[in-house]
C-alpha positions as CSV (number, residue, x, y, z in Angstrom):
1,X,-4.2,-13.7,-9.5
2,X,-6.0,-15.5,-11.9
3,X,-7.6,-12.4,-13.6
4,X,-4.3,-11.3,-14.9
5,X,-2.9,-11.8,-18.6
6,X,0.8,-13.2,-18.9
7,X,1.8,-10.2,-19.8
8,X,0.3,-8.1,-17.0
9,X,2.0,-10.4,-14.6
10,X,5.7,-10.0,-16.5
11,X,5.3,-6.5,-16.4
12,X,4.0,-6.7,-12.7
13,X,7.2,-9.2,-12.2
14,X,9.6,-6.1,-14.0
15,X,8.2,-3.2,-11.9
16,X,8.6,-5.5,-8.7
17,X,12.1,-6.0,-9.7
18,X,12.9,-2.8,-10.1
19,X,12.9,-1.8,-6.4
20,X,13.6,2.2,-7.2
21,X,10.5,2.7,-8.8
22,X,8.5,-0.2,-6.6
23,X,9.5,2.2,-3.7
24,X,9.2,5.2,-5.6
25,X,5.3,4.5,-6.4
26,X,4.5,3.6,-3.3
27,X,6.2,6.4,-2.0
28,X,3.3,8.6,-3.9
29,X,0.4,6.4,-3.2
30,X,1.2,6.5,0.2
31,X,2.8,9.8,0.5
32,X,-0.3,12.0,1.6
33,X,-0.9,9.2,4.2
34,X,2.0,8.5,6.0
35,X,3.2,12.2,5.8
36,X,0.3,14.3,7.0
37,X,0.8,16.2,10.1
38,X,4.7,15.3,9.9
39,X,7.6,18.4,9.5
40,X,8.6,18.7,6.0
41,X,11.3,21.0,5.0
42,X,10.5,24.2,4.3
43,X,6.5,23.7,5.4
44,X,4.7,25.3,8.4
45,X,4.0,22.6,11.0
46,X,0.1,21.9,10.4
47,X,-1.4,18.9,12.7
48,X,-4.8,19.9,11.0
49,X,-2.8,17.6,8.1
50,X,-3.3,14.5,10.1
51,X,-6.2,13.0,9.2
52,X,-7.0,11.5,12.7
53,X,-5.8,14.8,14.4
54,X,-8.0,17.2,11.5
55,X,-11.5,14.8,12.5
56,X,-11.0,15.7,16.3
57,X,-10.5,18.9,15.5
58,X,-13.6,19.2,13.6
59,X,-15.2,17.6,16.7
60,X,-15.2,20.6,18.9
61,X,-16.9,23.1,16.6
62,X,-19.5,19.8,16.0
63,X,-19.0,17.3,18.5
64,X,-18.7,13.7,17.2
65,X,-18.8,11.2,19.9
66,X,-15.2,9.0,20.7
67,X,-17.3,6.4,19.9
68,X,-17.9,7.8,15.9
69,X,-14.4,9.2,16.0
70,X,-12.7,5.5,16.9
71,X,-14.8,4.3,14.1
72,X,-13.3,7.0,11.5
73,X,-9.6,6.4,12.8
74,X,-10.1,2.7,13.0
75,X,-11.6,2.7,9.1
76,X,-8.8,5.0,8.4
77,X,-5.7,2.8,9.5
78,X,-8.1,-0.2,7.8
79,X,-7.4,1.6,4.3
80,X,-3.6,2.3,5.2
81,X,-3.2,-1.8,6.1
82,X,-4.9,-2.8,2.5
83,X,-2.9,-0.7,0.5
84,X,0.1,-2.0,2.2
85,X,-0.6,-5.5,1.7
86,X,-1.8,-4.6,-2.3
87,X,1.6,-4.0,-2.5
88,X,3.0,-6.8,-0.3
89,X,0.5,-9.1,-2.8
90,X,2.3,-7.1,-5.6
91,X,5.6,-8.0,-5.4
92,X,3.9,-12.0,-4.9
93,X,2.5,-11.9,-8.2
94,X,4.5,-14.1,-10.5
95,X,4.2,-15.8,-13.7
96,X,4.3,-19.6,-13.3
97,X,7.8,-21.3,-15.2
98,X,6.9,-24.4,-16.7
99,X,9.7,-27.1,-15.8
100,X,11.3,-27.8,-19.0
101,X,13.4,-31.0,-17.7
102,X,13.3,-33.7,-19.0
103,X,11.8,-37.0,-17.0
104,X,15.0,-38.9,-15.8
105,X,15.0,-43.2,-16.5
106,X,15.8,-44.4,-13.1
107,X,16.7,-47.8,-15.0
108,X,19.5,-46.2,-16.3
């Protein structure tokens, strides 16, 4: 990413490396996402949590078309696949190493 300083990208590069808190954050972006409509200890089951499941809900007190509702679910699981892949192009981003060696004489 060319918009980012050298020192955006190290601290990018340490975050990355530290695969706790990589999977930690994640873990919280994703969390609401990737759990709703799930069992969680100590909660009452809710499908109404599911996003997907809460939209065709709402459909039978104001009927949306399958047609809309594909729409919605499809532009739902879009966001889900971006912010995976922001964080599969996270742990990409690195800072470029200069080689430091020193050209070799081939004469010699």
């Amino acid at each position: 990413m060319n918009n980012l300083t050298e020192n955006e990208i190290s601290n990018i590069e340490a975050f990355c490396k530290n695969k706790e808190m990589y999977d930690a954050v994640k873990k919280v972006i994703l969390a609401g996402i990737y759990s709703h409509g799930t069992i969680q200890a100590g909660e009452k089951p809710d499908p109404l949590r599911n996003a997907a499941f809460g939209l065709a809900a709402l459909s039978t007190n104001n009927p949306i078309p399958d047609e809309i509702m594909g729409q919605h679910i499809r532009g739902m699981w879009a966001g889900v696949n971006a912010l995976e892949n922001a964080f599969i192009e996270l742990s990409n981003i690195k800072l470029k190493k200069e080689d430091k060696t020193l050209p070799t004489n081939k004469a010699i």
